[in-house]
C-alpha positions as CSV (number, residue, x, y, z in Angstrom):
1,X,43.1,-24.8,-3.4
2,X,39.6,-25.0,-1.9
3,X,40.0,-23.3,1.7
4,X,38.6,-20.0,2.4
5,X,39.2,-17.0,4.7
6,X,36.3,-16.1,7.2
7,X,36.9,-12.3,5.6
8,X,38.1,-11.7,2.6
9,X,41.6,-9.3,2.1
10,X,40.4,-6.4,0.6
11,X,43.5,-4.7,0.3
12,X,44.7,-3.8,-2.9
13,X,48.4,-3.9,-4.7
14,X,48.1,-1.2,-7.2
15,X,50.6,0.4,-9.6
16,X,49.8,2.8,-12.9
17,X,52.3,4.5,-15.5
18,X,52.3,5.6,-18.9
19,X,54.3,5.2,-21.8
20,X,54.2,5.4,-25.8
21,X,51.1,6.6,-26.2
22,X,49.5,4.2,-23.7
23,X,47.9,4.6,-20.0
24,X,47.8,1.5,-17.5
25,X,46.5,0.9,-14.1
26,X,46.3,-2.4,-12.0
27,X,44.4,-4.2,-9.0
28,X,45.1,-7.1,-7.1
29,X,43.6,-8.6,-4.1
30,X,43.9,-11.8,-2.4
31,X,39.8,-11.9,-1.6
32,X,38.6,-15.2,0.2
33,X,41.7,-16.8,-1.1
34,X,44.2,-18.4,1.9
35,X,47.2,-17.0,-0.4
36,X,48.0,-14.7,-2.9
37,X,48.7,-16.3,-5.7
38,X,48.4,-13.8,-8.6
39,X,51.1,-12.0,-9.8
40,X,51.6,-9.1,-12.8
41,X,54.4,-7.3,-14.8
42,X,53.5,-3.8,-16.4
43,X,56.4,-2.2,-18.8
44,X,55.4,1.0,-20.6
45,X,59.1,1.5,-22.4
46,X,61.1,-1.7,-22.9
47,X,65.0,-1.2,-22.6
48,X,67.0,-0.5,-25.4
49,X,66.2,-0.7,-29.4
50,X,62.7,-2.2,-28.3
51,X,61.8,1.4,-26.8
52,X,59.0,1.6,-28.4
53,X,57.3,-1.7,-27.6
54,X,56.0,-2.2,-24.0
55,X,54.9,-5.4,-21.9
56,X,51.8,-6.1,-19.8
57,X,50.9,-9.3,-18.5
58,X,48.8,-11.7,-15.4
59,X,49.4,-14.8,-14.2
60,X,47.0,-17.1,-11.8
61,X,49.1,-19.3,-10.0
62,X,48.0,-22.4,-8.3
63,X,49.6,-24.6,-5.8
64,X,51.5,-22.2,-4.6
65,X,53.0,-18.5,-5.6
66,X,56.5,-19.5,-6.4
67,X,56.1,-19.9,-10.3
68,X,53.6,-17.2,-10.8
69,X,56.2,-14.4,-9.2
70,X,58.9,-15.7,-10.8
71,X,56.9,-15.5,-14.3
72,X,56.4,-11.9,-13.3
73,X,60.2,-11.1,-13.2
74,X,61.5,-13.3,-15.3
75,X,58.9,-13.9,-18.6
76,X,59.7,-10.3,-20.5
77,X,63.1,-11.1,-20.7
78,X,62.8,-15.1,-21.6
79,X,61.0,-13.1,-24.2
80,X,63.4,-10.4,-25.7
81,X,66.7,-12.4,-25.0
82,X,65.8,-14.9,-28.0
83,X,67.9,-14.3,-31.0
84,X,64.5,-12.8,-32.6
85,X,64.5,-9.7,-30.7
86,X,68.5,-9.1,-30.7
87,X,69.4,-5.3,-32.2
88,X,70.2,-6.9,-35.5
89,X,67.3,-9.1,-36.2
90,X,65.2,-5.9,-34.9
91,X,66.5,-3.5,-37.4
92,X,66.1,-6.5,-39.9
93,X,62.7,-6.5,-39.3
94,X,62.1,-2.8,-40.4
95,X,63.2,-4.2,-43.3
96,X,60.7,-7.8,-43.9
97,X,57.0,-7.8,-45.2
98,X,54.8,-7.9,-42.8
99,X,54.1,-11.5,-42.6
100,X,57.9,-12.3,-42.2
101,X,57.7,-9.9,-39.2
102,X,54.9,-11.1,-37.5
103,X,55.8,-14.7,-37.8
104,X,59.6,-13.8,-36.6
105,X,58.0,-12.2,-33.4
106,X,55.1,-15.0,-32.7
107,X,58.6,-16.9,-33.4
108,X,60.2,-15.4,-30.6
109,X,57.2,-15.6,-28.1
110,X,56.4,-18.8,-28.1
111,X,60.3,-19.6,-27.3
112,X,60.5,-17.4,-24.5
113,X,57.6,-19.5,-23.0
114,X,59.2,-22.7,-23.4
115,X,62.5,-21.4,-22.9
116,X,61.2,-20.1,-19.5
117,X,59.1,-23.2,-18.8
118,X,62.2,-25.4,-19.1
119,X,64.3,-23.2,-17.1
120,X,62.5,-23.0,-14.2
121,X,62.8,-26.4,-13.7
122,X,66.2,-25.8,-12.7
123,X,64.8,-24.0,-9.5
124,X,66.4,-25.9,-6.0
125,X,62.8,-25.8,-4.5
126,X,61.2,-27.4,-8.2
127,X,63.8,-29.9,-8.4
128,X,63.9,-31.0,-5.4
129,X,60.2,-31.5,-5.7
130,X,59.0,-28.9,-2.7
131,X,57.7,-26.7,-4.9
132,X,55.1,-28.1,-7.3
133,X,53.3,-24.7,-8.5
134,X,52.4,-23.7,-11.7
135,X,51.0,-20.2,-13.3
136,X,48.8,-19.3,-16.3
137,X,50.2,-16.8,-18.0
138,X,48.7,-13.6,-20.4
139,X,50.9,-11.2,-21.6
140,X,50.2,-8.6,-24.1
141,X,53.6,-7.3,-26.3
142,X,52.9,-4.0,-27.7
143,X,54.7,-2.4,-30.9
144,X,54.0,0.9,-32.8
145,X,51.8,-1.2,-35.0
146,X,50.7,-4.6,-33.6
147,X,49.3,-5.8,-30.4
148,X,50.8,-9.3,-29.5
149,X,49.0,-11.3,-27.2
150,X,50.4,-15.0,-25.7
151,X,47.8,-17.0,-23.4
152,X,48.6,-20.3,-21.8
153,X,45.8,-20.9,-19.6
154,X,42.5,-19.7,-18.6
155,X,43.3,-16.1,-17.6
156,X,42.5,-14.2,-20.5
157,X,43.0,-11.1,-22.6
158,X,39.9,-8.7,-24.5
159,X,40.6,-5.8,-26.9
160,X,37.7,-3.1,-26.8
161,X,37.6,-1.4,-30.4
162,X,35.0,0.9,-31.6
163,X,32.6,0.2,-29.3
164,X,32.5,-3.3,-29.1
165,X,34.9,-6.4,-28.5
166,X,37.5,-6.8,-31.1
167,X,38.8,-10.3,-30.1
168,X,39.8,-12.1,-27.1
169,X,41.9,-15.1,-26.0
170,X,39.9,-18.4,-25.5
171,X,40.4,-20.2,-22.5
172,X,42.7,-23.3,-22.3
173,X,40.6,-25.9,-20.5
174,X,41.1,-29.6,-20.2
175,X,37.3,-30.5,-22.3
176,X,38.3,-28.5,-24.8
177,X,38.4,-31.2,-28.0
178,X,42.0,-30.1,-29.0
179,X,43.4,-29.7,-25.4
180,X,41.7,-33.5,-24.4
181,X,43.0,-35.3,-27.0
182,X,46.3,-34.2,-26.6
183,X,45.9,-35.4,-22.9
184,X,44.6,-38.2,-23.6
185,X,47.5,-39.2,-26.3
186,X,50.3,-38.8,-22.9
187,X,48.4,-40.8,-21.7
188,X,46.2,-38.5,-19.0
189,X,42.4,-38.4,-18.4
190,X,39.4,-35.9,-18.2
191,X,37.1,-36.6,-15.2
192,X,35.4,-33.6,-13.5
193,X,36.6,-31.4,-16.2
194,X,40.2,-31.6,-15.2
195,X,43.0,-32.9,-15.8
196,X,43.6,-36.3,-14.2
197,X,41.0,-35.1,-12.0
198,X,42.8,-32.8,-10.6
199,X,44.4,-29.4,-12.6
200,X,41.4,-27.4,-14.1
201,X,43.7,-25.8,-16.4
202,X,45.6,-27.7,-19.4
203,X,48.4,-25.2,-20.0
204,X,50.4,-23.5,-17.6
205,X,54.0,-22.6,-17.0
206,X,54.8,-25.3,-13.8
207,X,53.3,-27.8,-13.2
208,X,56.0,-30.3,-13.7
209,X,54.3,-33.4,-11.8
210,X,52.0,-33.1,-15.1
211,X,55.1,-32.9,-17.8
212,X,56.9,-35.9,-17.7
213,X,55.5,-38.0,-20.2
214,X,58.6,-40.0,-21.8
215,X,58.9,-39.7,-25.3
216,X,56.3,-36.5,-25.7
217,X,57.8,-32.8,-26.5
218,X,56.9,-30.2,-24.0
219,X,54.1,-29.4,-26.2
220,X,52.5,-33.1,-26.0
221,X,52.3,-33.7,-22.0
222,X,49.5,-33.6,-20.1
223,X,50.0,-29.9,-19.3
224,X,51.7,-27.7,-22.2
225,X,53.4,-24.8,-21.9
226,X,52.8,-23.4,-25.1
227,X,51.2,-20.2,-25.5
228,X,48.7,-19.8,-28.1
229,X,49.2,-16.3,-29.7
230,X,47.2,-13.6,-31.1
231,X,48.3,-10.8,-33.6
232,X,46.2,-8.0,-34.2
233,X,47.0,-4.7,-36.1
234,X,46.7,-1.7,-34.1
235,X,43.9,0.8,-35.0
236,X,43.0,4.4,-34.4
237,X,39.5,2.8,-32.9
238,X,41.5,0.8,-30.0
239,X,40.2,1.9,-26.5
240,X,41.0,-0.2,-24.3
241,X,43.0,-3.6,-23.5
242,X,42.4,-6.3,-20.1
243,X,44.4,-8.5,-18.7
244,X,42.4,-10.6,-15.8
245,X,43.0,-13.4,-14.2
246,X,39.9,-16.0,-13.6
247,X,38.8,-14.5,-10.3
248,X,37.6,-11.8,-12.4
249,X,36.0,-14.0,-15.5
250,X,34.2,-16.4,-12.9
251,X,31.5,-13.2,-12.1
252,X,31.6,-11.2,-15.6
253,X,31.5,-11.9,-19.3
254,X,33.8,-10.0,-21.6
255,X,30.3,-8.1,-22.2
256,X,30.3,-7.4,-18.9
257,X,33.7,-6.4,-17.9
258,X,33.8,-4.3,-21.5
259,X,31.0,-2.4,-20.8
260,X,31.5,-1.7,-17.2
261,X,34.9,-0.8,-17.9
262,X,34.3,2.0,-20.6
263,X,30.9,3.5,-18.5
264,X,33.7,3.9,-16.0
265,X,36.1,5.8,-18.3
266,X,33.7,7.9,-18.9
267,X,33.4,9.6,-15.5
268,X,37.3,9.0,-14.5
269,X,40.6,9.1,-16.4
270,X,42.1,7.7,-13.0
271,X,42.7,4.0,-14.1
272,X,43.5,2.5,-10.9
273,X,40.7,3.9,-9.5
274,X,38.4,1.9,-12.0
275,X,40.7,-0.9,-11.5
276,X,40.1,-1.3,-8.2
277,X,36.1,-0.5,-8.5
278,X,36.0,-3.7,-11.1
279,X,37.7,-6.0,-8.8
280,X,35.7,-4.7,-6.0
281,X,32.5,-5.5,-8.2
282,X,33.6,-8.9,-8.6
283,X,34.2,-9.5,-5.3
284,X,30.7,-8.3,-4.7
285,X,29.5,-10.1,-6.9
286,X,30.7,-13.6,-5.9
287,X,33.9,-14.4,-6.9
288,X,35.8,-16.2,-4.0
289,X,39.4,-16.4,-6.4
290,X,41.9,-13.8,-6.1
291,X,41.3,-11.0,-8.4
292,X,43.5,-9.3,-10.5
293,X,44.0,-6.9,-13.8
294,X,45.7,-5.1,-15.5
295,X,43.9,-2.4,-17.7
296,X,45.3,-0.7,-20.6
297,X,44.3,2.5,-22.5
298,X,45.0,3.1,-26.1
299,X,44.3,6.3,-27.8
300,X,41.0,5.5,-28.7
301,X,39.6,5.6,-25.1
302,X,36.9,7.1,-24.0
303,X,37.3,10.7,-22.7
304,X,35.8,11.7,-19.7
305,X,32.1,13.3,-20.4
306,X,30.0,15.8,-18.2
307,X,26.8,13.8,-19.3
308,X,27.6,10.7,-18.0
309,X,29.0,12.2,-14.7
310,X,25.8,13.9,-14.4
311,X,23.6,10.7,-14.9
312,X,25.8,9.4,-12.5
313,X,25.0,11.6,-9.9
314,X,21.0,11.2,-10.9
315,X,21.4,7.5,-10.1
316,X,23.4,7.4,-7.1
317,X,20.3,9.9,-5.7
318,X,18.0,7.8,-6.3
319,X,20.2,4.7,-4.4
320,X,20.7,7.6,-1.6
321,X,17.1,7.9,-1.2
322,X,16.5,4.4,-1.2
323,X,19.2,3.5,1.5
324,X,17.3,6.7,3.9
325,X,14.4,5.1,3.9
326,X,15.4,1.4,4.9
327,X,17.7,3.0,7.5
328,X,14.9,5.5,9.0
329,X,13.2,1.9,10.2
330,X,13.0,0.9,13.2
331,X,15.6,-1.9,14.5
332,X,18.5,-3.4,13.3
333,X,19.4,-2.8,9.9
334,X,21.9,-4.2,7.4
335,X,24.1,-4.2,4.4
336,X,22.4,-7.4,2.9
337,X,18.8,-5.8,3.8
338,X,19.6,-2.6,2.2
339,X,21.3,-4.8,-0.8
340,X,18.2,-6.6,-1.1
341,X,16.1,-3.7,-1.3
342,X,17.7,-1.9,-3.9
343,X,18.3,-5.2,-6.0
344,X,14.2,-5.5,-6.1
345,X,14.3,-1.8,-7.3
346,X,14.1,-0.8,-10.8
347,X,16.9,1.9,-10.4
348,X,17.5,3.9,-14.1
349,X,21.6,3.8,-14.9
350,X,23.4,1.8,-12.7
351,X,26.6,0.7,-14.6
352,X,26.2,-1.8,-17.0
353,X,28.0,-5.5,-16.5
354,X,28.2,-4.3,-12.4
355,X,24.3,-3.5,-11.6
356,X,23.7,-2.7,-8.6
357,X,26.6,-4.6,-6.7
358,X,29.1,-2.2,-8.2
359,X,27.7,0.6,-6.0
360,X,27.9,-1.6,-2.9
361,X,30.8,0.7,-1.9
362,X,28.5,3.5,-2.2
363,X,26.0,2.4,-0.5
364,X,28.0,1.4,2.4
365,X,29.2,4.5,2.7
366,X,25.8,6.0,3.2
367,X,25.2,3.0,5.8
368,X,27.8,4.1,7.9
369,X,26.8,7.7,8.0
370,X,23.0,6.9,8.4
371,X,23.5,4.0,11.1
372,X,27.0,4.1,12.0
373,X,25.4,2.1,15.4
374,X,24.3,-0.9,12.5
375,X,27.0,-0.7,10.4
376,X,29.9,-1.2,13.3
377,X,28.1,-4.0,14.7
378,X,27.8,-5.4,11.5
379,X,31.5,-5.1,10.6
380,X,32.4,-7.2,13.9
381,X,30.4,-9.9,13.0
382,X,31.7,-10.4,9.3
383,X,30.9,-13.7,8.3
384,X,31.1,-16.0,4.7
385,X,27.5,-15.4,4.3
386,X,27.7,-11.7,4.1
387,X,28.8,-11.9,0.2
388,X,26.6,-14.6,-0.5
């Protein structure tokens, strides 16, 4: 859990896709991380009479990746094969209130979790006792009208909606008063802000070392898998949805992430692209997890806009200029000179919730072409301290 690479993978995993009305795009990369432990799902059209629904979620795994790829596969359809998404209770639902709806579908969620959570305990490698992973888990479940959101963990979900944060999921963490008691009644403890010491999150899908508390429901042990869920009526103002695992909430606020996220819709409609940029940015800025998300457009995104493209181009001038002049020195230069330079700078526009570490790719660019002699040396002698 705590070893680090010498140089972090920057590779990415990307997919996009499109469906009902909706645009996604996802990044994942593995970072300082030993392993790659995140995993994803992303299903624009669901199968059959749930057509017009589609599925999006992250999981963090820890202790392993077994449980957080199986998730991946397996969670959508824990999900949909409960008797509250089967083609008659669907078409009965056209017919309920909307309460009876909502609750017959937050119904069916919090099932599949459990349903899933029991299951997988099943697995040779879990039984056996080989395999002690677990996942957190955020999945968003999208209808015509609602936007259904499960989170069992600390990975987390925020809806952008007319210009500011309509609501996000709140982190499952072991001092949270609700999540400590319940530890603490199986019998568990909270020292260093984990559980038994040990697990920093206090739901998960795994984990079974932490779930066999005699005489406790699989909502009572130490670790729970319940999901706690979120039900939010769709609106012509929705611009955007995340999905992220903690690698990516360790170095930005939902403030953050938000706003960089929609200055970057409004110079590109290629959501992988921006996907990429924020893990990137995080990276940049810090964050030694692996990094992943998934990010969703809704019809009320931000278009691109010839003004902010322009501005765009204003600022990265002025970081162009900036860069020439460290690298017309004398000597040895370096990415974390330049860096340094331009963070001392007042610079007018850089994106907002990234600052100047989201253009590091920029500059580096720049680097290379100015003193590709620097910036080759520099690459052979990557070292820890170089994101620091």
């Amino acid at each position: 859990m705590g070893a680090f690479l010498d140089k972090p993978k920057t590779e990415k995993h990307n997919e996009h896709g499109g469906g009902n009305g909706l645009r996604y795009g996802l990044s994942s990369m593995q970072g300082w991380r030993i392993e790659m432990e995140d995993a994803h799902a992303a299903v624009a059209n669901l199968p059959g009479d749930l057509k017009d629904w589609a599925f999006f979620a992250a999981f963090d795994g820890h202790a392993g990746a077994r449980v957080s790829a199986h998730c991946s596969e397996h969670l959508l359809n824990s999900i949909t094969s409960g008797e509250e998404f089967q083609p008659q209770s669907i078409a009965k639902l056209a017919e309920e209130n909307e309460e009876t709806t909502i609750n017959t579908i937050k119904k069916g969620i919090h099932a599949g979790f459990l349903r899933l959570d029991e299951s997988m305990r099943q697995m040779p490698e879990v039984a056996s006792g080989e395999d002690k992973s677990g996942t957190t888990a955020v999945c968003a479940l999208i209808s015509p009208t609602h936007i259904f959101v499960a989170n069992c963990g600390d990975s987390r979900a925020v809806l952008y909606r007319g210009g500011k944060i309509g609501f996000s999921t709140q982190d499952h963490k072991p001092v949270n008063p609700v999540e400590k008691e319940r530890i603490q009644n199986a019998g568990g403890s909270v020292m260093i802000q984990r559980v038994n010491g040990s697990l920093a999150v206090s739901r998960a899908l795994g984990d079974y070392e932490y779930k066999n508390v005699e005489g406790k429901g699989p909502c009572e042990q130490l670790v729970s898998p319940e999901p706690e869920i979120y039900v939010e009526r769709r609106q012509s103002d929705d611009e955007f949805l995340v999905l992220a695992c903690d690698g990516v909430w360790d170095v930005m606020t939902n403030e953050d992430l938000c706003a960089f996220v929609r200055s970057r819709l409004l110079l590109s409609d290629d959501l992988e692209s921006i996907a990429n940029h924020v893990v990137d940015t995080c990276l940049y800025k810090g964050s030694r997890d692996n990094m992943s998300i998934v990010l969703l457009t809704l019809p009320g995104a931000p278009k691109v806009s010839e003004e902010a493209i322009k501005k765009e181009k204003e600022m990265e001038d002025i970081i162009e200029k900036k860069v020439a002049e460290v690298c017309a020195q004398e000597g040895p230069v370096s990415m974390p000179q330049i860096m340094s330079v331009l963070a001392e700078e007042y610079i007018p526009g850089l994106p907002p919730g990234g600052g100047h570490p989201a253009k590091r790719g920029f500059v580096e660019q720049i680097f290379r072409k100015l003193r590709p002699d620097c910036a080759n040396a520099e690459n052979d002698a990557y070292s820890i301290e170089r994101y620091t």
